[in-house]
C-alpha positions, 0 to 999 in steps of 0.5 A: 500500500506504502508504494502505491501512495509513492507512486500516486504521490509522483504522479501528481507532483510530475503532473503539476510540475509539467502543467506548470512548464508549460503555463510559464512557456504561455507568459514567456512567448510573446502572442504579438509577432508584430515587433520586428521589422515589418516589410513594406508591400511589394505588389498588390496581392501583398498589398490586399493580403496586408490590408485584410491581416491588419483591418481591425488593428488601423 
């Protein structure tokens, strides 16, 4: 019994520890990839393509 409770133990801490990870790895990713450079429109597909990505954003 003492090895099944050691076991059930292990598996919540490891359970938490991983949940943990990856809710840090959410803070630490940035969601807006919009900081670097962005490039200017070359045709007018781009132009199209540009002006539909960033309609609600203007």
């Amino acid at each position: 019994m003492g090895e099944f409770k050691l076991k059930l133990i292990l598996v919540i801490v490891g359970g938490l520890a991983f949940s943990f990870v990856f809710i840090l790895l959410a803070f630490a990713i940035p969601l807006d990839k919009e900081r670097g450079l962005i490039k200017k429109p070359k045709g007018v597909l781009e132009e199209v393509s540009h002006s539909l990505r960033n309609k609600g954003k203007d």
